[in-house]
ROTIKE-746898 format. One record per residue (C-alpha): x, y, z; residue number from 1. Coordinates in steps of 0.02 Angstrom, whole numbers. Last residue first. Layout:
east->X	north->Y	up->Z	num->NUM
...
//
This chain:
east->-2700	north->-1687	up->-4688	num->346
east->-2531	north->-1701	up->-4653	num->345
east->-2491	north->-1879	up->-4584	num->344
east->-2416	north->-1940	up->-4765	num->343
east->-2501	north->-2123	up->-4808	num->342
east->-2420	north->-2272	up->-4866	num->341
east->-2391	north->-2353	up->-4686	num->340
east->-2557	north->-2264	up->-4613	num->339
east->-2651	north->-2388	up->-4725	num->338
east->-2575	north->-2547	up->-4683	num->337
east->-2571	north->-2498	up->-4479	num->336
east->-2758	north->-2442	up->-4537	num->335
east->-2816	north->-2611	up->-4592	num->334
east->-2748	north->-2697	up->-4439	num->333
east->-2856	north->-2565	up->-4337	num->332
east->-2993	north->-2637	up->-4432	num->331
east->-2950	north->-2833	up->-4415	num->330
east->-2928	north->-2804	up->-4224	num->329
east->-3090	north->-2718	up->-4190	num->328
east->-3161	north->-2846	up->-4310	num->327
east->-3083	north->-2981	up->-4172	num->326
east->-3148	north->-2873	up->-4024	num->325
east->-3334	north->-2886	up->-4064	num->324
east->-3323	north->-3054	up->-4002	num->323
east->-3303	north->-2971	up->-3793	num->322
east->-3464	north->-3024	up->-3729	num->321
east->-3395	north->-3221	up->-3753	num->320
east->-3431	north->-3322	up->-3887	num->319
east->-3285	north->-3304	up->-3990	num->318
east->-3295	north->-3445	up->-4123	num->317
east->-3426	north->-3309	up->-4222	num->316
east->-3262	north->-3186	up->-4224	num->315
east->-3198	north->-3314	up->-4340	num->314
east->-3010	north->-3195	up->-4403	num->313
east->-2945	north->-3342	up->-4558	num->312
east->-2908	north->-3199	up->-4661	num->311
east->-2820	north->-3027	up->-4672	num->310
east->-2782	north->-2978	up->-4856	num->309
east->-2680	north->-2828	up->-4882	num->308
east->-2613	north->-2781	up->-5072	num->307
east->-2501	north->-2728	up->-5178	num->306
east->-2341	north->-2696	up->-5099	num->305
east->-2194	north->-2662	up->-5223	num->304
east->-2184	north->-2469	up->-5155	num->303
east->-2136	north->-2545	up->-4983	num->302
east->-2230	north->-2444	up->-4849	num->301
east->-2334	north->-2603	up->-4802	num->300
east->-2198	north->-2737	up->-4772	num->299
east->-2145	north->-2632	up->-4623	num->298
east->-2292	north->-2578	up->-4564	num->297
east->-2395	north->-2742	up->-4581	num->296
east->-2231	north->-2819	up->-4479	num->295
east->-2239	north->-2687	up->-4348	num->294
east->-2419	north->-2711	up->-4337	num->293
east->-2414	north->-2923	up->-4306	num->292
east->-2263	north->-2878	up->-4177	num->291
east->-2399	north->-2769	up->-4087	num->290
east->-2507	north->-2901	up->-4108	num->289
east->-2408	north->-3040	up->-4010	num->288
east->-2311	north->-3168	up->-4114	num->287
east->-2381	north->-3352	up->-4059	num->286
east->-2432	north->-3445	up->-3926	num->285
east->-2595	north->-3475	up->-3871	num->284
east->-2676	north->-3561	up->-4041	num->283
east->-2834	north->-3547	up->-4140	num->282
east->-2841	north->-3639	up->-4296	num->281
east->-2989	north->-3592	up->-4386	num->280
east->-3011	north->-3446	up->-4279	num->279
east->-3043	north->-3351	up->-4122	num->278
east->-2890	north->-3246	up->-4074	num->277
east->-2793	north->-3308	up->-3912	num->276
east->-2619	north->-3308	up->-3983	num->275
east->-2600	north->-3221	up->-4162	num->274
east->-2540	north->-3351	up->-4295	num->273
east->-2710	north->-3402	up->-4323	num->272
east->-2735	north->-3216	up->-4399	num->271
east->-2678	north->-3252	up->-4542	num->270
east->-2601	north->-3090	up->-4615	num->269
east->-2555	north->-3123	up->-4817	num->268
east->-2473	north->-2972	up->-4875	num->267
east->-2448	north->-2977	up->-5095	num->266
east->-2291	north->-2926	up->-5179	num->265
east->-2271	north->-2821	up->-5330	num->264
east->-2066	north->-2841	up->-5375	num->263
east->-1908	north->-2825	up->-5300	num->262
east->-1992	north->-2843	up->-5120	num->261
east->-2001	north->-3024	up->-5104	num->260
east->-1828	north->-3082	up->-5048	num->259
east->-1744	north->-2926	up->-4984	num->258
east->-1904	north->-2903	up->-4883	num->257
east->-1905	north->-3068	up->-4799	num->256
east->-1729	north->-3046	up->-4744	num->255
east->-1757	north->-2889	up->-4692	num->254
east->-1907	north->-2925	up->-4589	num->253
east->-1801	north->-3078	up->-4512	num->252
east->-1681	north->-2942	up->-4448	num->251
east->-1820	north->-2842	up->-4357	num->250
east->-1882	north->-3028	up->-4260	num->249
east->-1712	north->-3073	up->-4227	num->248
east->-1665	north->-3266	up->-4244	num->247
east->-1574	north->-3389	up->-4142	num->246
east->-1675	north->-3334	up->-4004	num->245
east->-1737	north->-3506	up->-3948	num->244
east->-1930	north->-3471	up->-3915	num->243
east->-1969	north->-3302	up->-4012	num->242
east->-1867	north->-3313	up->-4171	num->241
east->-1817	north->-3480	up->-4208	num->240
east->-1964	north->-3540	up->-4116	num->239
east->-2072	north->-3424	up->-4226	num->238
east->-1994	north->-3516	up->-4393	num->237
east->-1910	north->-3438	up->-4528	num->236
east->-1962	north->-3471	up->-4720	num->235
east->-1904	north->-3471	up->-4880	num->234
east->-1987	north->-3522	up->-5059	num->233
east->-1909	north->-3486	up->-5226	num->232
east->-1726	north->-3566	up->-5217	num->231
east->-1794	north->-3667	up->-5089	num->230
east->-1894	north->-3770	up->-5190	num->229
east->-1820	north->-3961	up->-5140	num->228
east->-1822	north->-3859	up->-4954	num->227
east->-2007	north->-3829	up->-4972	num->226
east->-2049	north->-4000	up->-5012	num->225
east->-1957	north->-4081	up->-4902	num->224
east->-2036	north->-3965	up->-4763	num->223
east->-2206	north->-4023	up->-4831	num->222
east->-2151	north->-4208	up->-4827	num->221
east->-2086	north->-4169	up->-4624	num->220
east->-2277	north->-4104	up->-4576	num->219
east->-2291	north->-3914	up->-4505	num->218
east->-2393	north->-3874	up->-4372	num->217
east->-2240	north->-3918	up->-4208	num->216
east->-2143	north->-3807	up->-4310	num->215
east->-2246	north->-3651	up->-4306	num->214
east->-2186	north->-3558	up->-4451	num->213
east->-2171	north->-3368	up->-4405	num->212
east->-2157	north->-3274	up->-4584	num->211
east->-2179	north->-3386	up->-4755	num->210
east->-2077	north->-3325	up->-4906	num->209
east->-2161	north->-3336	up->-5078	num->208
east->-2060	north->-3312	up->-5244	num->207
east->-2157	north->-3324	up->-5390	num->206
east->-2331	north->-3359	up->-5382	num->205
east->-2445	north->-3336	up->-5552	num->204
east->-2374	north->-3521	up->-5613	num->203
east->-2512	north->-3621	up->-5610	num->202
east->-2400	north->-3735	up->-5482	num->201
east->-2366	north->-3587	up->-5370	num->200
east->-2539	north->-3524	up->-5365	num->199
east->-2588	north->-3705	up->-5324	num->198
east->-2458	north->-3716	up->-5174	num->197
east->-2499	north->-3571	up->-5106	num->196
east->-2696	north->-3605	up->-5081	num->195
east->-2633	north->-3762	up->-4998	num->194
east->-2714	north->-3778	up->-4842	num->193
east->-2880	north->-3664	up->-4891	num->192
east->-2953	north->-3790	up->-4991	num->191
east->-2937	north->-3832	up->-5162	num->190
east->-2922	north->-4011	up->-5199	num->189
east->-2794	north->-4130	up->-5162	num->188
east->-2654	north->-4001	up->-5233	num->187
east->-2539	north->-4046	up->-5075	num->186
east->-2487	north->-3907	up->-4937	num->185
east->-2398	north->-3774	up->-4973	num->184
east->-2514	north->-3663	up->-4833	num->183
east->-2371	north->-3645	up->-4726	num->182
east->-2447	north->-3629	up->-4562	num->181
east->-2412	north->-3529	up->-4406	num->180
east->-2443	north->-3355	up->-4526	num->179
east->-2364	north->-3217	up->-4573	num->178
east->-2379	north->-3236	up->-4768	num->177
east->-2255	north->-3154	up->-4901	num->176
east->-2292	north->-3133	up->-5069	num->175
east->-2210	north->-3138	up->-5247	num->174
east->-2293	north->-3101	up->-5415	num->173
east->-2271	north->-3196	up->-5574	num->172
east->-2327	north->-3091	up->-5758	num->171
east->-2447	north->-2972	up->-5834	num->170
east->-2468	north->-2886	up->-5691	num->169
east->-2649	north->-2881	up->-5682	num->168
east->-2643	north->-3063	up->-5704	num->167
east->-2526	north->-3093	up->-5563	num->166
east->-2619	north->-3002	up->-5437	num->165
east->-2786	north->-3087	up->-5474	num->164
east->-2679	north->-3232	up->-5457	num->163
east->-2617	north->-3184	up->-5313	num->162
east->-2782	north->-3144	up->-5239	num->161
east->-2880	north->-3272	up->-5289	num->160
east->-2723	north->-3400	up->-5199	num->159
east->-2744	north->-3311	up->-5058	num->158
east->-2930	north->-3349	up->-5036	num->157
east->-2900	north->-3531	up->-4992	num->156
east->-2822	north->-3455	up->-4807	num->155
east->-3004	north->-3434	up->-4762	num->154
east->-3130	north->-3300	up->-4775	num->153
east->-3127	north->-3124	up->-4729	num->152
east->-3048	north->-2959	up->-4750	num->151
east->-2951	north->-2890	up->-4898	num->150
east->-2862	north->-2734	up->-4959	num->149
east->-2849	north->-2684	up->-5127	num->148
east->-2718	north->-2547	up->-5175	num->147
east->-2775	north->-2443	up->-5330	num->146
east->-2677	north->-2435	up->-5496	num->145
east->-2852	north->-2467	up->-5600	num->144
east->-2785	north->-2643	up->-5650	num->143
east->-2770	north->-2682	up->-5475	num->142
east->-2964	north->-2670	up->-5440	num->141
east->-2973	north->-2768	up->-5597	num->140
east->-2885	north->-2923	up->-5544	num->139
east->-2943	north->-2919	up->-5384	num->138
east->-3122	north->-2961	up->-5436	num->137
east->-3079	north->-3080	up->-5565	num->136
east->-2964	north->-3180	up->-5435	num->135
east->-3101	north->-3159	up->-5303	num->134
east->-3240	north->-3225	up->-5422	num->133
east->-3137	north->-3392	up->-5502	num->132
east->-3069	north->-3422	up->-5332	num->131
east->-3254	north->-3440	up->-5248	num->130
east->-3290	north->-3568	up->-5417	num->129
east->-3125	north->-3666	up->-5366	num->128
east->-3182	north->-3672	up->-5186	num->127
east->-3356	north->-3727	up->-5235	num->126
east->-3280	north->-3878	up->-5332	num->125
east->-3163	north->-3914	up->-5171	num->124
east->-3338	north->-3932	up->-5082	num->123
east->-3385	north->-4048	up->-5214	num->122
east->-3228	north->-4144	up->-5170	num->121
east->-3280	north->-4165	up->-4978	num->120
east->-3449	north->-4221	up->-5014	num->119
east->-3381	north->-4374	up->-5125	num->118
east->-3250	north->-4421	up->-4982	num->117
east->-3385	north->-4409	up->-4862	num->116
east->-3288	north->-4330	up->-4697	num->115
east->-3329	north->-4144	up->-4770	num->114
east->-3525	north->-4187	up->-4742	num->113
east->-3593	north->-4043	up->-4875	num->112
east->-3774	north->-3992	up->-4818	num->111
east->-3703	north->-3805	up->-4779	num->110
east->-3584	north->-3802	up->-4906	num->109
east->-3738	north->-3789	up->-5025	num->108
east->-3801	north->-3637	up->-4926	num->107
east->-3640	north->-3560	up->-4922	num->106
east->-3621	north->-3583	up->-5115	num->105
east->-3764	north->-3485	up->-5137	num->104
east->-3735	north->-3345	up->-5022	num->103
east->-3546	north->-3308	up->-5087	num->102
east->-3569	north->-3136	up->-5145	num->101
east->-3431	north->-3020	up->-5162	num->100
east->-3407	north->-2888	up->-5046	num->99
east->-3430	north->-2713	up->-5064	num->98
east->-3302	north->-2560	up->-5128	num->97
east->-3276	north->-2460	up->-4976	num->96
east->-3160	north->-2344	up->-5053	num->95
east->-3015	north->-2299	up->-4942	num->94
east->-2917	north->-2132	up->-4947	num->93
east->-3045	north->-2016	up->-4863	num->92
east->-3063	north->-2113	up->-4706	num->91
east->-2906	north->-2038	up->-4683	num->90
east->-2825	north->-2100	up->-4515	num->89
east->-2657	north->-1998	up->-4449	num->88
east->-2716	north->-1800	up->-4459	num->87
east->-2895	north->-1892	up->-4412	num->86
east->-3065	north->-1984	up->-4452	num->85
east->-3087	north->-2068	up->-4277	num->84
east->-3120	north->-2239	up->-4288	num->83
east->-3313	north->-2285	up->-4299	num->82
east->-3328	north->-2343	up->-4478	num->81
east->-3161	north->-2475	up->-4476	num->80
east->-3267	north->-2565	up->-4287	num->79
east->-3428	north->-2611	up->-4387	num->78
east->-3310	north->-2660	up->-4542	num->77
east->-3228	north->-2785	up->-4452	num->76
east->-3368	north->-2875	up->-4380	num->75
east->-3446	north->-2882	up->-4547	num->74
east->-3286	north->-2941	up->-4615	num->73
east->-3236	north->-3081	up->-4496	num->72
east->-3418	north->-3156	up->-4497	num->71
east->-3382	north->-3278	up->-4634	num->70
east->-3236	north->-3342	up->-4544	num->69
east->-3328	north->-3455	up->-4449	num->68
east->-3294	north->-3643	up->-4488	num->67
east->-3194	north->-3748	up->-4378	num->66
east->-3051	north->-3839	up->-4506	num->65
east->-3074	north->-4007	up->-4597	num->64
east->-2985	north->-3910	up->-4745	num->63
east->-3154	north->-3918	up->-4827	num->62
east->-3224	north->-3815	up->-4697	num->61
east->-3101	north->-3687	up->-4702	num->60
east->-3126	north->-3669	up->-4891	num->59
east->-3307	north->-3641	up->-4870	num->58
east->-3279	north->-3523	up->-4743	num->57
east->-3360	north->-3374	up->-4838	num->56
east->-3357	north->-3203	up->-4798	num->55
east->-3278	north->-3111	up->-4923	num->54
east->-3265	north->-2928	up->-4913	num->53
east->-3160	north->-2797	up->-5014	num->52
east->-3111	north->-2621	up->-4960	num->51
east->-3039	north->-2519	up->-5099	num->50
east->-2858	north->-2421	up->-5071	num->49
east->-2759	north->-2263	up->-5134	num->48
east->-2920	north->-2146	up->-5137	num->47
east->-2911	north->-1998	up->-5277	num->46
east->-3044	north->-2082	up->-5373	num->45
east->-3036	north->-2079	up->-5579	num->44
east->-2998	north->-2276	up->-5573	num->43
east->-3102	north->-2327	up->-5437	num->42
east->-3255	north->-2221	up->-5525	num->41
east->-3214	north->-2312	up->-5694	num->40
east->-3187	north->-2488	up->-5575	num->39
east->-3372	north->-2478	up->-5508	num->38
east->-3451	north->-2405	up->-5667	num->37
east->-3582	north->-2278	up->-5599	num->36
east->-3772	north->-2332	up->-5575	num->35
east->-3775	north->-2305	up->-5398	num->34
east->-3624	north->-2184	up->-5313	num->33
east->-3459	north->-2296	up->-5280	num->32
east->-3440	north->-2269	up->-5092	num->31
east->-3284	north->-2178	up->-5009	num->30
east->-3244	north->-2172	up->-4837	num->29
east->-3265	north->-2017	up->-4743	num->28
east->-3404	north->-2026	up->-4645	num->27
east->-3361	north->-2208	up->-4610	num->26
east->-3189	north->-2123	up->-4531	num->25
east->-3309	north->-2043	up->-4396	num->24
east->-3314	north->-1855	up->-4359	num->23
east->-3315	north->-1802	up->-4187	num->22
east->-3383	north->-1638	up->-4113	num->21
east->-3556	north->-1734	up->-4099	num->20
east->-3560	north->-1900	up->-4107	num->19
east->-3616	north->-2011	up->-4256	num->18
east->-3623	north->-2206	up->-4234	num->17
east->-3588	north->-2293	up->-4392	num->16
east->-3668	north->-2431	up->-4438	num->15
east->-3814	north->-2370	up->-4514	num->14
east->-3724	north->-2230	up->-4617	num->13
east->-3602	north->-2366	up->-4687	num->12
east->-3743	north->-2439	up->-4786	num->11
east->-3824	north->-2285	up->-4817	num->10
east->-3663	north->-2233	up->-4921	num->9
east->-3684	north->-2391	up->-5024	num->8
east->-3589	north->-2533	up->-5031	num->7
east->-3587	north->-2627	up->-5192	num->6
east->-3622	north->-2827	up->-5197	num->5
east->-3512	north->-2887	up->-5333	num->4
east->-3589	north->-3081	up->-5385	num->3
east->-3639	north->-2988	up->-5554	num->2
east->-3465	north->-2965	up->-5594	num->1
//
């Protein structure tokens, strides 16, 4: 746990801008106070949710991808602090927890050449230690019945998560990923194509369904593979849905729901699958992000859901004036997820 880097309420104080008459939801969010257990004070807390970051694109990177999403959490947490603490947005029910530190293997990503075969499996090594933390990590947050959600990093990241999950369970979770992208692809080495597929192979994912495949992304042995397994995995596709109609966007919810909602669940929001957002994979069609809030709604009240984890958001790829505007997305995507558990009395 030493890799745990713990906010501080000074931490949020500098990034928050203070007005008068207003008060700020970073002057309301929760720090763990210095020298205190981090996962005793979760525990006793009356805040549903902790705040994890992981920037890294290690995983990215060795999925030949455009690295960058090591910035999506910084960026996001600049815009979370300075919403409006109101009757609808409690900064009082999220503990900023930290982020996990993932300086050292950044640095040795750095002089990693992905197209050397030999380079390329030492940055699966670092992948596998990066899963190691966030699985550990999640595992306990979990463990003290709070909600985690979690911003940054690559699509690799999901597989810490469920297994995190899983463990704290004490037994195979489900999730459901809204993405253009399956993620199932083959165990080469860890990277952030086939974080899915590993979790399902160790056994910690159950059932996964996958929201908004773009079919033009997907290769024809992966969709062999996931129709030889289709008893556990499902999927729709965003032509189904969007392009040919065949499909309705509320109906597929259902769908989705009745098959991972009988048990804790993890929400996997890529943000690739969001036209015009810098990342990994950026494309210009796709679900718009009012559709991407109606499903973090929807999936988000369920008593089963255990956690939020928005990756794959490279607001470093953005460089126009506007590349604050991914970590303003990413925060008020953290607040749909919040707002969907929470009352509105204050």
């Amino acid at each position: 746990m030493e890799n745990l880097i713990l906010f501080s309420a000074n931490d949020l104080a500098k990034i928050t801008s203070h007005r008068s008459g207003e008060v700020k939801f970073g002057e309301k969010i929760i720090t763990v106070p210095k020298g205190e257990n981090p996962f005793e004070f979760i525990k006793n807390s009356e805040a549903s949710f902790v705040l994890l970051g992981l920037s890294e694109d290690i995983g990215v990177k060795a999925n030949f991808g455009r690295p960058g999403t090591s910035s999506a959490f910084q960026s996001a947490l600049k815009s979370l602090v300075n919403f409006q603490h109101n009757r609808f947005c409690k900064g009082r029910d999220l503990i900023a927890l930290g982020e996990i530190n993932f300086k050292d293997e950044m640095s040795l990503a750095a002089k990693l050449d992905v197209n050397i075969k030999e380079e390329r499996k030492a940055l699966f090594k670092l992948v596998e230690k990066i899963d190691k933390e966030v699985s550990h990590v999640i595992c306990n947050i979990i463990k003290t019945g709070k909600i985690p959600i979690i911003i940054g990093g690559g699509h690799n990241n999901a597989y810490g998560n469920i297994k995190g999950l899983a463990l704290a369970k004490g037994k195979p979770v489900n999730a459901i990923n809204f993405d253009a992208h399956t993620d199932f692809r083959i165990m080469e080495g860890r990277h952030s194509g086939n974080g899915f597929t590993y979790a399902f192979e160790d056994g910690f994912l159950k059932k996964y369904f996958i929201f908004g495949l773009h079919e033009n992304f997907v290769s024809k042995s992966v969709f062999n593979t996931l129709k030889s397994i289709s008893d556990r995995v499902k999927y729709n596709t965003y032509e189904e849905i969007a392009v040919r109609k065949e499909k309705s966007f509320i109906n597929e919810i259902n769908v989705g729901l009745a098959f991972v909602a009988d048990t804790p669940f993890g929400i996997e929001i890529d943000l690739d699958a969001l036209p015009g957002i810098p990342s990994s994979a950026m494309t210009l069609s796709g679900f718009s992000i009012e559709k991407a809030r109606h499903f973090i709604h929807q999936f988000g009240k369920e008593h089963n859901a255990a956690y939020l984890h928005l990756c794959e958001g490279a607001p470093d790829l953005d460089d126009s004036i506007n590349n604050h505007l991914t970590g303003k997305l990413i925060a008020t995507l953290v607040l749909d997820f919040m707002k969907s558990k929470q009352s509105t009395d204050l």
